[in-house]
N, C-alpha and C positions, 0 to 999 in steps of 0.2 A: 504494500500500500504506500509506501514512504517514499516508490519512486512513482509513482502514478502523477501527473501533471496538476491534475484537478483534485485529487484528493489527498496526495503526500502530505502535504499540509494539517492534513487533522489526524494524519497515527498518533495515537500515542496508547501508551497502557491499560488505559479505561475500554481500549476497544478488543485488548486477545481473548477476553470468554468467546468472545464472534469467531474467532477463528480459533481458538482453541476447540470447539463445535464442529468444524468441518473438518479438522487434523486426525480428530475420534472416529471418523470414520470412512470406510475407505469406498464405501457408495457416493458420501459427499465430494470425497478426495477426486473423485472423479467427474464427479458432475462440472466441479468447479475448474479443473485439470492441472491438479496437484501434480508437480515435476518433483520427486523425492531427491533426485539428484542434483536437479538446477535451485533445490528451493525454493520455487517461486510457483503462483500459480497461470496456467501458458492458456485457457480460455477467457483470454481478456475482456470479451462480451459480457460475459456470466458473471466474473468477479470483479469488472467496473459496475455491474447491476446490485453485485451483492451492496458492494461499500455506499452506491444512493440509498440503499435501507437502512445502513446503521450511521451514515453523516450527509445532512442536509445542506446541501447547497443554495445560499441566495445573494444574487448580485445587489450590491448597493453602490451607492454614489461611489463613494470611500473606499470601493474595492469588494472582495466578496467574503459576506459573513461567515461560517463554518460552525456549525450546530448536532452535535450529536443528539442521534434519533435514540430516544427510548421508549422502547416499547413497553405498555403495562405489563406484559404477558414477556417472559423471559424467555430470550431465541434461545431452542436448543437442538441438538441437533435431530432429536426426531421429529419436532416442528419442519426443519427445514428438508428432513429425506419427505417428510410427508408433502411436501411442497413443490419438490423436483420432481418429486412420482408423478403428480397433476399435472400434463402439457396443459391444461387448459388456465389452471394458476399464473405458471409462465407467463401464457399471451398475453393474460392482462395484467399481469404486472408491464410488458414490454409495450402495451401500449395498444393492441391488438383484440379485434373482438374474438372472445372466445364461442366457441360453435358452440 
């Protein structure tokens, strides 16, 4: 996340439960395409979509604000294998009508 253009800016510590969540498991590991060797996760679609759900982006005059998203309901990670499983969840998270 710390080299991501738009969002490097807001890692910091309050955010590894989020990914401590996907590292737990290797259905996640993959969805999101966890590189165990590179370290890094290589489906940049998926995991620039994750990080707009746990830090908000909003432009202001002065530059842009940087707001972490907290959920009432604690991401975990079988919220989120529940979540990949559903292509229909995806669409609309992506902006897309779901059939």
């Amino acid at each position: 996340m710390r080299s991501d253009d738009d969002y490097g800016d807001s890692a910091d510590e309050n955010l590894f439960s989020y990914f401590d969540e996907i590292l737990k498991k290797p259905t996640l590991q993959e969805w999101f395409g966890w590189d165990d060797t590179q370290k890094k996760f290589l489906n940049q679609d998926r995991i620039r979509e994750f990080y707009s759900w746990i830090v908000r982006l909003t432009d202001e005059d002065d530059g842009e604000e940087r707001e972490v998203q907290r959920s009432e309901e604690p991401l975990t990670s079988e919220t989120l294998k529940k979540f990949v499983a559903e292509p229909r969840a995806w669409r609309c998270c992506e902006g897309q009508t779901a059939p």
